[in-house]
Each structure stands twice: as C-alpha cells, then as structure tokens.
N, C-alpha and C positions, 0 to 999 in steps of 0.2 A: 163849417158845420156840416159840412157832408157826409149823410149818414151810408155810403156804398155806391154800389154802382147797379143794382137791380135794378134801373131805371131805365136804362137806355136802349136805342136803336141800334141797330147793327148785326154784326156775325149770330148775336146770341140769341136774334128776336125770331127764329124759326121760319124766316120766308125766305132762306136760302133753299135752294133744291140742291141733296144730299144725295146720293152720290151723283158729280156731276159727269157728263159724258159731251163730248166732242168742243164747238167753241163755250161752250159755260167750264171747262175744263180750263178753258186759258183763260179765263177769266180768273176762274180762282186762283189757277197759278199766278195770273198778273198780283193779285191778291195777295196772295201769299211772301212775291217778293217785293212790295211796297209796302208790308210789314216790317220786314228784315227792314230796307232801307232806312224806315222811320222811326223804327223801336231801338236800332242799337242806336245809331244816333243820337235820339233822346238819351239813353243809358248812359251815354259815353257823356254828354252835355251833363247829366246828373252830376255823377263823379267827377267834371272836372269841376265846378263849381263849388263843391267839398272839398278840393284839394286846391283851388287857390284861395278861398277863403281862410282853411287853415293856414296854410301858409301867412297868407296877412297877418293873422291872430300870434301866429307862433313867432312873425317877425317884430311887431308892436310889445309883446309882452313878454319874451323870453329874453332875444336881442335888444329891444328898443329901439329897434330902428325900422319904422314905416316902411313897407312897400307903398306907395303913393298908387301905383296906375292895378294893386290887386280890386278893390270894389268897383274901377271901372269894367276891371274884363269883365267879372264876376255878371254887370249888370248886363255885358255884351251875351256873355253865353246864355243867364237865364232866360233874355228874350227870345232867342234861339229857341232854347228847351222847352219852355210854356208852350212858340207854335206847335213845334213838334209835337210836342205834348199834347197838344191840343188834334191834332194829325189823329194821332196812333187813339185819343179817346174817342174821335168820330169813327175812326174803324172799328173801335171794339164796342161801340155803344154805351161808351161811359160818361157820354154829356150829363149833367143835371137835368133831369125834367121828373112835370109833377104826371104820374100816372093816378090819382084816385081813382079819376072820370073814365080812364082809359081801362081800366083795368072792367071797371063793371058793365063795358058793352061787349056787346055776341062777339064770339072767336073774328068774324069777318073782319067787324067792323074795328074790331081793334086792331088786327093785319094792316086792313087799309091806312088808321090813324100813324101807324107805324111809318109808312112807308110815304104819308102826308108830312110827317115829323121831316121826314130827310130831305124831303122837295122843298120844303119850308127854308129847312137850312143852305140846301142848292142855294135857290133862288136870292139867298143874302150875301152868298159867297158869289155869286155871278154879279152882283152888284158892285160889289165895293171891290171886284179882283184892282179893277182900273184906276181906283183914287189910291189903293195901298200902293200902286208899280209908281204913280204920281209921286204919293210922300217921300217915298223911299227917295227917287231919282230927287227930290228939294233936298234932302235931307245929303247929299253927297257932298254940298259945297261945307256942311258944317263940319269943324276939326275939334277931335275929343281933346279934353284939355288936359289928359294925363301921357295916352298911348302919342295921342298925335297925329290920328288914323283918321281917313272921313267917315264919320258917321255913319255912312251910308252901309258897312260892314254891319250895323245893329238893324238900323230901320231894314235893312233888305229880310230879315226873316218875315215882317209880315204879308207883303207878295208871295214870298215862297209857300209860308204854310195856308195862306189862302187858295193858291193852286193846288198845293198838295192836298186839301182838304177836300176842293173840288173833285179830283180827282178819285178819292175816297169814296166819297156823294155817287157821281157817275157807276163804279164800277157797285156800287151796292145795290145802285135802283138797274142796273143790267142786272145782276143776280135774282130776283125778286123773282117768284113763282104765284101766281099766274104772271105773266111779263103784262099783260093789262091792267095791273092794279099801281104799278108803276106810272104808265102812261097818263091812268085817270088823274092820280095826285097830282103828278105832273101838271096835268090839264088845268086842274082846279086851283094850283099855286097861281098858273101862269094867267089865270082868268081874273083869280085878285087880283093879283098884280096892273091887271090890262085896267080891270075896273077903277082901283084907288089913281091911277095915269090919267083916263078921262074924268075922271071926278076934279084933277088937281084945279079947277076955274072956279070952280064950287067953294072947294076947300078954303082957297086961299083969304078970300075975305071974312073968315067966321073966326078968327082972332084965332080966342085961348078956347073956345069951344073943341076947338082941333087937340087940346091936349086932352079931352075926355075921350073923343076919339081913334086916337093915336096909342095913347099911354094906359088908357082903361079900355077900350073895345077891342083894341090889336093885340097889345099885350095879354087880355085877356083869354080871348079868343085864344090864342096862339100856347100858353102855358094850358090852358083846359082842356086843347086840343093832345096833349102831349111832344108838343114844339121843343127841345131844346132851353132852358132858362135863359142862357147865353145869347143864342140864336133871336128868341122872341122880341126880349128889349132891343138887339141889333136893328131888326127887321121896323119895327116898330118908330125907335130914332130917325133909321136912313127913311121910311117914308115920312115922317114931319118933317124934316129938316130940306129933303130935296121938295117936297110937294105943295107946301104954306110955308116956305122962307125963299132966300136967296142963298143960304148959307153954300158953299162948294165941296164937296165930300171931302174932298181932302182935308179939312176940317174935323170930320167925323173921324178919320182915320188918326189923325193927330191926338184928339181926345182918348182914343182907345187908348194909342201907345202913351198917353202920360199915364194912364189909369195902370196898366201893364209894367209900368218899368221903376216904381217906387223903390230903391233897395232896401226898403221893409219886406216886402215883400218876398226877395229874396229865402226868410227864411221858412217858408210856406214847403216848399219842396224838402229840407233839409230836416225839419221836424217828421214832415209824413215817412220819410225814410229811418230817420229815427226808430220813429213806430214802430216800423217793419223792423229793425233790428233785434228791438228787446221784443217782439215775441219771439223773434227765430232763434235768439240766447238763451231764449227760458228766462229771463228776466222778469219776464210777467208772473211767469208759475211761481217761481220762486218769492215774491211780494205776496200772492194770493196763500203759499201754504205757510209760510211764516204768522199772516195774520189769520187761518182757517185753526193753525196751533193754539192760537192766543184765545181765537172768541168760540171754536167749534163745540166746545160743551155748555155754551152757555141757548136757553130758549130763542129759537131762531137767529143764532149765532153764526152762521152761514149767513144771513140775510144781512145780517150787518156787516161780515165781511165783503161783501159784494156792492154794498154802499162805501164804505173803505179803500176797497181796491179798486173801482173807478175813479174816488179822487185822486187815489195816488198817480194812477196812469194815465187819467184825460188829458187829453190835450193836446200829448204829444204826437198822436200820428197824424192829428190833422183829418179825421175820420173816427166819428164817434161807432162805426160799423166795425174797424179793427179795432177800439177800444173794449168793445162787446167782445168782439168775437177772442180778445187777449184773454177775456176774465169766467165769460158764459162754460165754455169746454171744461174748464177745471170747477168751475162748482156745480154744474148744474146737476152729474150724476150723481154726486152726494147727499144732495138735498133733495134729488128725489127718492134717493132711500131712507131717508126719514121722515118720508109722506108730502114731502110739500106738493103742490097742483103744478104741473107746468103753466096752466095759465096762470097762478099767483108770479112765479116765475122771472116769465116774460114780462109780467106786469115791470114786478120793481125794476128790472134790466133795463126795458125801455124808461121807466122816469127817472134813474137814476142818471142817462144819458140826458135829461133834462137838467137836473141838477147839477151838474157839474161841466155847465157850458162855460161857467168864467172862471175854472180851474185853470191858471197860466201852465205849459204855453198854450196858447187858446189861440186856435188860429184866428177864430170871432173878432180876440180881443188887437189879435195883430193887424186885423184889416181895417180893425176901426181906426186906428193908433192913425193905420198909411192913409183914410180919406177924412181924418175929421183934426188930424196934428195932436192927439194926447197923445201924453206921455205913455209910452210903451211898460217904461216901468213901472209906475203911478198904476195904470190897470193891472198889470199883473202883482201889486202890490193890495190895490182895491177885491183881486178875485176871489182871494182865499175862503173870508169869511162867511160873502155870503153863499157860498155854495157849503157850509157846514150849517150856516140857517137853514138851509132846506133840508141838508142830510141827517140833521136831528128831527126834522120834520117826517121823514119817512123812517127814522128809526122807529119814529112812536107811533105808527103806523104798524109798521113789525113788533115791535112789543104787543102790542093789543090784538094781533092775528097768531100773535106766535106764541101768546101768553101760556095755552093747556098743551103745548107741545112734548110728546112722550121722548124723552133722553133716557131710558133707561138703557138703551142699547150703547149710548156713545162712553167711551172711555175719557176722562179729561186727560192732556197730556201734562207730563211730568215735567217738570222746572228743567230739567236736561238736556228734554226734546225741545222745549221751548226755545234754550239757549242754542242748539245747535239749526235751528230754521233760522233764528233773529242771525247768526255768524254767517250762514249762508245764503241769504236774501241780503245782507245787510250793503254790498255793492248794488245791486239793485232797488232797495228803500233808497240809499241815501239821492240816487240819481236827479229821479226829480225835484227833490228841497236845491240841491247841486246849482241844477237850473236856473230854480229861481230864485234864489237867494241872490246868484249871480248878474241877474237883469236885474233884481231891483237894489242890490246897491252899489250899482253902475258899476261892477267891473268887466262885465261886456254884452256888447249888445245880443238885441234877441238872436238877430244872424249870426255873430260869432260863436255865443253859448252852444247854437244848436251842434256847429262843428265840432266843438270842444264835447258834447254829449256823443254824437258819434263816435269819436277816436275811444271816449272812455267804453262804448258799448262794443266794438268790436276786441277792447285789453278784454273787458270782462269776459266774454264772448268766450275768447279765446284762452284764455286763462283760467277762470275760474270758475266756469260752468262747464267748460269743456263742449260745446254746443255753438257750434257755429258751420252751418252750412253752406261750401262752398258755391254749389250749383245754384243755389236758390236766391245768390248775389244778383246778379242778370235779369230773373224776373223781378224782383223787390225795385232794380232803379227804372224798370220799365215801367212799371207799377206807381212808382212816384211819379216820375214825369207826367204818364196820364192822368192820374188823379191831380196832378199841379197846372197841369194843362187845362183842364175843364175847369177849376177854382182862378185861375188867371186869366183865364177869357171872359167869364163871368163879369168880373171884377171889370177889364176893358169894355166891355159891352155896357155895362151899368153905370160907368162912368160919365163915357159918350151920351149915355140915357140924362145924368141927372143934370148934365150940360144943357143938355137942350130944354132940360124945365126952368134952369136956371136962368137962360137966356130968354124964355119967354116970360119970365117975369111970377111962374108961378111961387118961385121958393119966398117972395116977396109979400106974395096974397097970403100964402102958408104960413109965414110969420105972424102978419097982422089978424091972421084969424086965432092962430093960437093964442098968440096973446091978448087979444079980448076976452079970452073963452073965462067963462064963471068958474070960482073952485081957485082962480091964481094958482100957485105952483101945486097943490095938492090937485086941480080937476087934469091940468097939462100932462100928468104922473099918471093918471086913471084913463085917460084918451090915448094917452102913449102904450100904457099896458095891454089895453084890447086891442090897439091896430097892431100892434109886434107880435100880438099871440094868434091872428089874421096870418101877417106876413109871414109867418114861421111856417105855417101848416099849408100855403100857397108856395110860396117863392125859395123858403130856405134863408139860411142865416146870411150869410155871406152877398150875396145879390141882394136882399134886405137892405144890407145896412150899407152897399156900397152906394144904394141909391137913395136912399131916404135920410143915412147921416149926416151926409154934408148940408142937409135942410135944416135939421131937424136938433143937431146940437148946438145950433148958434141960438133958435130959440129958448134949449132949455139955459143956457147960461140969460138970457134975457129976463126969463121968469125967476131964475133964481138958483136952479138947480143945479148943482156941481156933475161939471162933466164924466167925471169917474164913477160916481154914482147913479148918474144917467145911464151911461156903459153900462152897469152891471144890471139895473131892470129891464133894460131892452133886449138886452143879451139872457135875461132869463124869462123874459117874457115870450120870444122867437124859439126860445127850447122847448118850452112847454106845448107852444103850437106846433113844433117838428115832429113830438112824441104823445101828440093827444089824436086819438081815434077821432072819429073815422077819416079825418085827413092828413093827417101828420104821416109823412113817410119813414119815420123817425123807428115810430112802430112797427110798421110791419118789415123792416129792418133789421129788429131787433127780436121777430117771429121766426123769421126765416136761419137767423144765428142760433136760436133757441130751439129749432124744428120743431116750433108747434103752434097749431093751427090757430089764426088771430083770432078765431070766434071767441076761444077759450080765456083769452084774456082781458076781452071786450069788460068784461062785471068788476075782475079783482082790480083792475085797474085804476077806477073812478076812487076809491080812499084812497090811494097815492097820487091821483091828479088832487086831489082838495089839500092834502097835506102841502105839496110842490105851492097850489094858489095862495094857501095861508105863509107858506115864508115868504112867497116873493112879496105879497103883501106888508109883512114884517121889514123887508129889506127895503121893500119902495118906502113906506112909512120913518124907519131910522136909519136916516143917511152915514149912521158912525160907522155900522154894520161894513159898509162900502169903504168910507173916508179914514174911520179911525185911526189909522196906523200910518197915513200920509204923512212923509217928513213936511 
C-alpha cells in the first residue's frame, strides 16, 4: 500500500550542503560511488530474478519439465535484492515513514526530526550488525535442498546490507549542515539508548506492562517522531526482547529473515516493475483514452472514467502513487476545461486510491496471503467486487456533483473512433483480466503471472505501441528494488515485531478479549473497522497487517467470520485511513501528483469519504459481496 516515496530522509531532505567544497566533496563523491555500487546491483538482482523465474514458468508449461532448484535461486537472489534494496532506499530517503506531525513543525525542527529519523535508524543498525554476522555464520552449516550450496550464500546478505546500510547512515549524518545538528541527534538517540540500558532492572519485572511500553510508547514515539516504519518496530522489538526477556538476538534476526524470504513475496518486486512498464508503453494512456471514448460525453464522464481506470490499473505497481500518477496526467487537463475544481479533483483521485485497495494484484492482498496462509487466489478472487461496491458508491457521488454539468462544448465520439481506441487499447484492457483470471484459476501463481505480464508488456511495448524506452530500463529496475526493498524490510521488521507479542502471550489476551466482546461477529467487524482505519492513517497497509494479521485472523475465523472477507474489510478499511485527511499520507500523495494545493481538497473530499464509509459498510455487512464467487 505504499503511496511514494515523499516521505523520506536522505539526499532529498535539503540538509545536505550544495555545492560541496574540499573533504565534504569526497564525501559526496564517496557518496556517489556507493550509489553506483548498490543501485546497479540491486538492478542487476531485479532482472535476474524475472529471468529465472521465467525460465521456470516457461520450463513447467511449455516443455513440462520443472527446473527444480529455479524458486530456490530466485528466493537466494531476492534476499539479496530486498537488502540492497533496502541500501539504495535509505540513501535515497525512500523508507516508509509517517510525516503528518513532522511536517507541521518550524523549518528547524523538522531539519533536526530528519536528521533524529536517521540516528534512530543508526542506532538499530549498530545493534543488530553483530547477531546478523552471528546468523549468517549458523546458517553456513545448513545445505539448500535443491542447489546444494550452504545457505550461508542467502543468509550472508543480511550483514552485508546491514553494514552497507550503516554505512549509508554515517556518510549522511557527515553531510548534514549545521554538522551540530547531527551530533545533537546523535546525542539524544544515544542517551535513550543509555536510558532504556539502566532502566532494564526496572523493566524486567513488570511483565506485559512492558508491551505498552515498548510496542505503544517506542513505537509510538518513534513513527510520530518521523522514524522510519521499518526501523521503529526494529528498534522497538530488539529493546523488549534484549531488555525484559532472555531471548538472544540472534533470534530477532532469524524472525526477520523468515518474515523476508516467503516466496510470495517474491512477486512484490516483479509486479512494481510491471507498473513501471505499462506506464513507460503507454499502456496506461491507452486504457484511460479508450474509456475517456466511451463515457467523455456523458455528465462527469471523465469522473467515471478515472474510477474505471484505477480499477483497471491498481494494483499492479505495488504503489498506489504510480497508479495516480499512470491515470491523473491524462485526465486531469481535460476536466479541467470543462470546469471541474482541482480540489474536486484530487478529491476523487485520492479515494479512488482507497477504493481500489483489494483490486488483485494487490500487493495488500499478497502480503496477507504470505503472514496469515489464505489462499492467494480466493483473495484475488474475493477482490473484485467489493471494490466496484465502493466505485458505485463514488459514482453516485459524481452523478449528484456532476448532475448540471455544461457539455455543450464536448463532441460524442463516433461508433469508429470508439472501435479504433477499444482495437488499440485492447492489448492493454485485456492485461490485467489476463492476470487475474490466471491466479485465480490456478494456472499460475501470483509470482509466475507476474513474469508472464512483463514478457507480455515489453511484446506490447515493443510492438504495438511502438513506445518503449530504452534508457529509462535502469532507472525503473532501481526503482523497484528500492521500493521493494523498503516494503520487505517492513514486512521483516514487523514480523520480528508480532513475534515478540506472540511470545509474550499478548496475541492470547487479544483473543480472549475479542471474543468476549458484545455485538459477536457483527461488534468484532465494527472494532476491526475503526482500528484498521486507525492503522492505515498511522502505520500504512502493509506493516499493518503484517503485524496485527497474524493476531487478528485466527480470531475472526473464531467468531465466525470468513477470512477472505475479513481480508477485504481490513484491507478497505487501512485505505480509507491512507487517503482520509488530515493524516492519511494517501492524500497528500495524491496533492502532490495532482499539483494542487491540499487545502483545496480538504471540503470536496468528505462526500466521497461518506460514500467510500457507506460501501465498506455494505461489504462488512454482506459477506457475498467478498465470498460469492468462491469455488
């Protein structure tokens, strides 16, 4: 559910000093080639992981006859490419974190919070360098049961890209202008730090007190602070775990990497690059003017095409920010010369991005799939409908704003031009039905699909749009990696997180209380709704539901509620809080794609949140909406 990368610390957060001179000079040049290093890298990791996975695919279904040891390399290099990934997105300041808070303090203080965000993350990566070089070195005696190679070929990426990461850290808070504002954060990390150390004789006796703590005071603190998402639940974990238990880090490290290396997960990178394909094919344009053909003469017939064409396209980049920015460019100058408000706009943009959170492939829906065992297809089977429950909901929304709307200017298109947009779009419509028709009736998995959709976007690409950009190959798989790298950390970190609740016994007490709770499966539906639309506007989807799923789906099957229906209200419940003001980063996401200022959409906005509360309420309420079409 990540809506861009606005968020982050680094090169783009303006406390580097511009032009540098003498040693800040080699710094940057250090800078610069520990780029290189870890961005082609990552690149190169990208595309090999599309080319052995195809492979696999094209040996199982063409030939019939299995590569046996492709999904193990596959899982070897993605670990690889996440760190890295994960590398190249703390240089660029593309971690997830939540800026509301940050954003509304004085120019200083928000400098300083910046530069507290990255000592934060130091300080967890100086932590755990030592239990990661640990695991790695256990993990040599174990032999892959395919390649036949020691393991320790996989585990060793997370030392590396924890050093490398370090490294990252260092040379950023060396950059930092006033060089004192470095130091202070510095100061102030290393003084918690000192603090929660002598407190640990305190700590240790006050049980599960310590998870309010730990998991609500540090975490909290830490995401409000503008901490990294990733980073805070780390931070947070490794001091419960070392400070009121006996557990041994190495441990923590172990949890990450189960949390990191699911080969579901796999197809996380493979879809974002997707993304990046069909906009650079024109794939997208060509869906957007096919359907601008069909509805452009009808009263706010742009509107509805813009509900339309985020179904058609969600999902697949893995970033509802390039699904905006695939669909916003091509409609937004049109409809504003038929008078619509940019803030009306940006409104529907940004909840349309809510509504179409459990459109498959849904990265959401794939993450749930990797920490709670539903069926991958069953969800992307469950997605469809109710994200048309909601997009009828905001049609009638637009009907009623768009009812007196003057068309006297617009021409209708002629039954000609209609057929020649439907023949020339029509490689691009059919793409994603392609998809997922394909996962859901099993002829291959989410991971393979997605390779099978690449090879078909770059025929098309190349063939039939005549649009395919060589140079801008390079940045697009750097771009994945980063962006897959910051969603796979996430995910490791939040793992390790729901570990350590699991093992203190709270996911036990969390049970017992929900299931007492009044209202039986209709109140558990109503509590779940508010805390996800909570968790969405704080934490983000993805970290959400890696740590609270695994709690939190075993109770609704206890109460009664079918898990794929589950999936689909928690998952639009976590949208609505991504893209509802004033904390949903969702938003201003979708401002900034729109280039127009968030005041402006603050009013037109609220009838399209109540429409988005009234479907999801319809879909929490009829589970068919979700279930219906389950074989």
């Amino acid at each position: 559910m990540n809506v861009g990368h606005a968020k982050g610390v680094g090169p783009a957060s303006s406390l580097l000093e511009t032009p540098a001179t003498g040693w800040r000079a080699s710094l940057h040049g250090l800078d610069r080639w520990l780029g290189i290093a870890t961005e082609l890298p990552a690149a190169a990791l990208v595309l090999a992981d599309i080319v052995v996975l195809f492979t696999g695919v094209v040996a199982r279904y063409v030939f019939h006859d299995p590569i046996v040891w492709t999904d193990e390399l596959a899982g070897i290099l993605f670990l690889w490419m996440s760190m890295l990934g994960a590398v190249v997105a703390l240089r660029r300041g593309e971690h997830m974190r939540m800026t509301a808070f940050v954003a509304k303090a004085s120019p200083g203080t928000r400098a300083f919070l910046d530069v507290f965000a990255l000592a934060a993350a130091l300080a967890f990566l100086l932590l755990v360098v030592h239990p990661a070089y640990e695991y790695a070195s256990e993990e040599a005696i174990v032999v892959t049961p395919a390649l036949e190679i020691s393991n320790a070929w996989r585990a060793a990426a997370l030392p590396v890209g924890v050093l490398l990461m370090i490294v990252v850290s260092v040379l950023r808070l060396l950059q930092v202008q006033p060089p004192g504002r470095s130091l202070k954060a510095l100061a102030l990390v290393g003084l918690v730090c000192l603090v929660f150390w002598l407190l640990a004789p305190v700590l240790a006796p006050l049980g599960k007190a310590n998870l309010v703590i730990f998991f609500a005071g540090v975490v909290g603190a830490c995401v409000f602070a503008g901490v990294p998402i990733g980073f805070a639940f780390a931070l947070a974990t490794f001091g419960f775990l070392s400070l009121t238990t006996r557990t041994p880090m190495i441990v923590l490290v172990g949890r990450m990497d189960e949390g990191m290396s699911h080969l579901i997960l796999l197809a996380i990178p493979l879809f974002v690059f997707l993304g990046l394909l069909i906009e650079m094919t024109g794939m997208a344009r060509a869906m957007v003017q096919f359907l601008a053909s069909l509805l452009g003469h009808v009263r706010g017939g742009l509107s509805y095409v813009l509900i339309g064409a985020m179904y058609l396209v969600s999902g697949i980049s893995g970033s509802k920010a390039a699904d905006m920015a695939a669909i916003a460019p091509v409609l937004f100058p049109e409809m504003k010369k038929r008078g619509a408000k940019p803030g009306d706009l940006v409104a529907l943009l940004a909840t349309t991005g809510a509504q179409t959170e459990t459109i498959p492939p849904s990265i959401v829906l794939i993450t749930i799939g990797s920490v709670t065992g539903v069926s991958i297809a069953a969800l992307f089977t469950g997605g469809m409908l109710p994200g048309i429950v909601l997009g009828v909901a905001l049609c009638a929304v637009v009907w009623w704003r768009y009812r007196h709307e003057d068309l006297s200017g617009v021409q209708r298109a002629s039954g000609s031009a209609i057929g020649r947009a439907l023949v020339y779009a029509l490689p691009a419509v059919a793409l994603p039905f392609v998809i997922r028709a394909a996962v859901v009736e099993g002829v291959a998995t989410a991971t393979e699909v997605s390779t099978i959709g690449i090879v078909y976007s770059v025929i098309a690409g190349l063939a039939v749009y005549r649009q395919f950009d060589f140079r801008r190959v390079l940045p697009m798989l750097v771009e994945t990696a980063a962006l897959s790298g910051a969603i796979i950390f996430i995910i490791g970190a939040a793992t390790g997180m729901a570990w350590g609740l699991t093992q203190s016994g709270f996911a036990q007490d969390l049970a017992a209380a929900m299931e007492a709770m009044p209202g039986g499966r209709a109140g558990f539906l109503a509590v779940s709704v508010v805390a996800f639309v909570v968790l969405g506007s704080v934490l983000e989807g993805i970290p959400a539901i890696v740590l609270f799923g695994p709690l939190m789906f075993p109770i609704a099957r206890a109460v009664g509620v079918h898990e794929v229906h589950y999936a689909m209200v928690v998952v639009l419940a976590m949208g609505l809080g991504l893209f509802a003001p004033p904390f949903g980063v969702g938003y201003y996401a979708a401002c900034a794609i729109g280039k127009v200022d968030p005041v402006e959409g603050m009013r037109p906005i609220w009838g399209y949140l109540v429409a988005l509360v009234i479907g999801l309420i319809a879909v929490a309420a009829v589970p068919w909406f979700s279930i219906g079409f389950l074989k």
